[in-house]
C-alpha positions in Angstrom: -17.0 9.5 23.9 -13.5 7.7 23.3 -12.7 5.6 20.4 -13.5 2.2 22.0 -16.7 3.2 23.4 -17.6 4.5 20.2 -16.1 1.5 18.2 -18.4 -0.8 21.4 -21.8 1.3 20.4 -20.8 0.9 16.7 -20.0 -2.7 17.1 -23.4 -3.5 19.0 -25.2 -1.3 16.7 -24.6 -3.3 13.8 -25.8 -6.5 14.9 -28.9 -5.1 16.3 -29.4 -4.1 12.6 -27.9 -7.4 10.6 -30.5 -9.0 12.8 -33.4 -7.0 12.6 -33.1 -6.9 8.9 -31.6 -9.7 7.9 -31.9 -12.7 10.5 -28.2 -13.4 10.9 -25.2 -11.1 11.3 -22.3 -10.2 9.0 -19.6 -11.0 11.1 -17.6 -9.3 14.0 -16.1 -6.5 11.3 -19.1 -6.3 9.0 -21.1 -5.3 12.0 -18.4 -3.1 13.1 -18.1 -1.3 9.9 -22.1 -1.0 9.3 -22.4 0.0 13.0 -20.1 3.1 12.7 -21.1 4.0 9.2 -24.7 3.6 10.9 -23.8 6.3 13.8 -23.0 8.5 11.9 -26.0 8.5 9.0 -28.0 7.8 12.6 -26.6 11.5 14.0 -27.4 13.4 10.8 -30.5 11.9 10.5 -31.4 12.8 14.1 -29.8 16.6 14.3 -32.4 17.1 10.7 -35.2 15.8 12.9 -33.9 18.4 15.7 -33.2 15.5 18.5 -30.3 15.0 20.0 -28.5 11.7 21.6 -28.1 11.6 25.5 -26.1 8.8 27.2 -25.0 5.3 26.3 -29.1 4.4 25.0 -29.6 7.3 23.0 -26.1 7.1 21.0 -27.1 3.3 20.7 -30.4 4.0 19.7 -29.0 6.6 17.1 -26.4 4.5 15.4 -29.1 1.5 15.4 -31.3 3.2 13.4 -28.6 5.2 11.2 -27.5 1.2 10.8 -31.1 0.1 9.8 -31.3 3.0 7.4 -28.3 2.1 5.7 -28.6 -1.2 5.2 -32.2 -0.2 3.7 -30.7 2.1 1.3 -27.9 -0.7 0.3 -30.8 -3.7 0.2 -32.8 -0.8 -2.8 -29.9 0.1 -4.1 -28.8 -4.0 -4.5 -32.1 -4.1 -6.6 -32.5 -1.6 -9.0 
Protein backbone atom coordinates (compact mmCIF):
# COMPACT_ATOMS: atom_id res chain seq x y z
CA UNK A 1 0.00 0.00 0.00
CA UNK A 2 1.52 3.64 -0.83
CA UNK A 3 1.84 6.23 1.64
CA UNK A 4 -1.40 8.20 0.87
CA UNK A 5 -3.51 5.13 0.88
CA UNK A 6 -2.08 4.24 4.05
CA UNK A 7 -2.20 7.92 5.47
CA UNK A 8 -6.37 7.65 3.81
CA UNK A 9 -6.96 4.22 5.95
CA UNK A 10 -5.14 5.90 8.84
CA UNK A 11 -7.01 9.10 8.49
CA UNK A 12 -10.58 7.30 8.34
CA UNK A 13 -9.48 5.06 10.98
CA UNK A 14 -9.24 7.53 13.46
CA UNK A 15 -12.42 9.04 13.31
CA UNK A 16 -14.21 5.82 13.27
CA UNK A 17 -12.55 5.49 16.70
CA UNK A 18 -12.72 9.36 18.10
CA UNK A 19 -16.34 8.63 17.41
CA UNK A 20 -17.04 5.36 18.68
CA UNK A 21 -15.36 6.27 21.91
CA UNK A 22 -15.71 9.53 22.37
CA UNK A 23 -18.75 11.13 20.43
CA UNK A 24 -16.80 13.79 18.59
CA UNK A 25 -13.43 13.71 16.69
CA UNK A 26 -10.04 15.20 17.47
CA UNK A 27 -9.48 17.01 14.51
CA UNK A 28 -8.18 16.26 10.88
CA UNK A 29 -4.48 15.51 12.40
CA UNK A 30 -5.45 14.06 15.73
CA UNK A 31 -7.31 11.50 13.80
CA UNK A 32 -4.52 11.16 11.45
CA UNK A 33 -2.03 10.56 14.04
CA UNK A 34 -4.31 8.07 16.28
CA UNK A 35 -5.41 6.39 12.95
CA UNK A 36 -1.78 5.39 11.96
CA UNK A 37 -0.52 4.84 15.41
CA UNK A 38 -3.89 2.62 15.50
CA UNK A 39 -2.66 0.53 12.29
CA UNK A 40 -0.08 -0.42 13.41
CA UNK A 41 -1.01 -1.61 17.31
CA UNK A 42 -4.16 -2.95 15.06
CA UNK A 43 -1.46 -5.22 12.85
CA UNK A 44 0.42 -6.54 15.81
CA UNK A 45 -2.51 -7.22 17.65
CA UNK A 46 -3.96 -9.19 14.71
CA UNK A 47 -0.61 -11.19 13.43
CA UNK A 48 -0.69 -12.39 17.78
CA UNK A 49 -4.23 -13.54 17.12
CA UNK A 50 -2.84 -15.33 13.75
CA UNK A 51 -5.19 -13.21 11.18
CA UNK A 52 -4.20 -11.39 8.71
CA UNK A 53 -5.54 -8.11 6.73
CA UNK A 54 -6.87 -8.53 3.08
CA UNK A 55 -7.91 -5.55 0.99
CA UNK A 56 -8.96 -1.98 1.63
CA UNK A 57 -11.83 -3.43 4.57
CA UNK A 58 -9.60 -5.58 6.39
CA UNK A 59 -6.58 -2.91 6.65
CA UNK A 60 -9.45 -0.55 7.75
CA UNK A 61 -10.96 -2.83 10.00
CA UNK A 62 -7.40 -3.50 11.51
CA UNK A 63 -6.23 -0.02 12.10
CA UNK A 64 -9.86 0.75 13.52
CA UNK A 65 -9.53 -1.47 16.12
CA UNK A 66 -5.66 -0.94 16.74
CA UNK A 67 -7.26 2.90 17.06
CA UNK A 68 -9.97 1.75 19.50
CA UNK A 69 -7.38 -0.08 21.57
CA UNK A 70 -5.28 2.73 21.88
CA UNK A 71 -7.36 5.24 22.71
CA UNK A 72 -8.54 2.66 25.54
CA UNK A 73 -5.19 2.20 26.90
CA UNK A 74 -4.63 6.25 26.76
CA UNK A 75 -8.38 6.90 28.42
CA UNK A 76 -6.80 4.05 31.66
CA UNK A 77 -3.75 5.34 31.51
CA UNK A 78 -5.43 9.24 31.79
CA UNK A 79 -6.91 7.81 35.06
CA UNK A 80 -4.68 6.11 37.17
Amino acid sequence: MDLIGFLLIGLIAGWIATNFMRGSGMGLVGNLIIGVIGAFVGGFLFRLMGFAAMGLIGHLITATVGAIVLLYAVQVLKKA
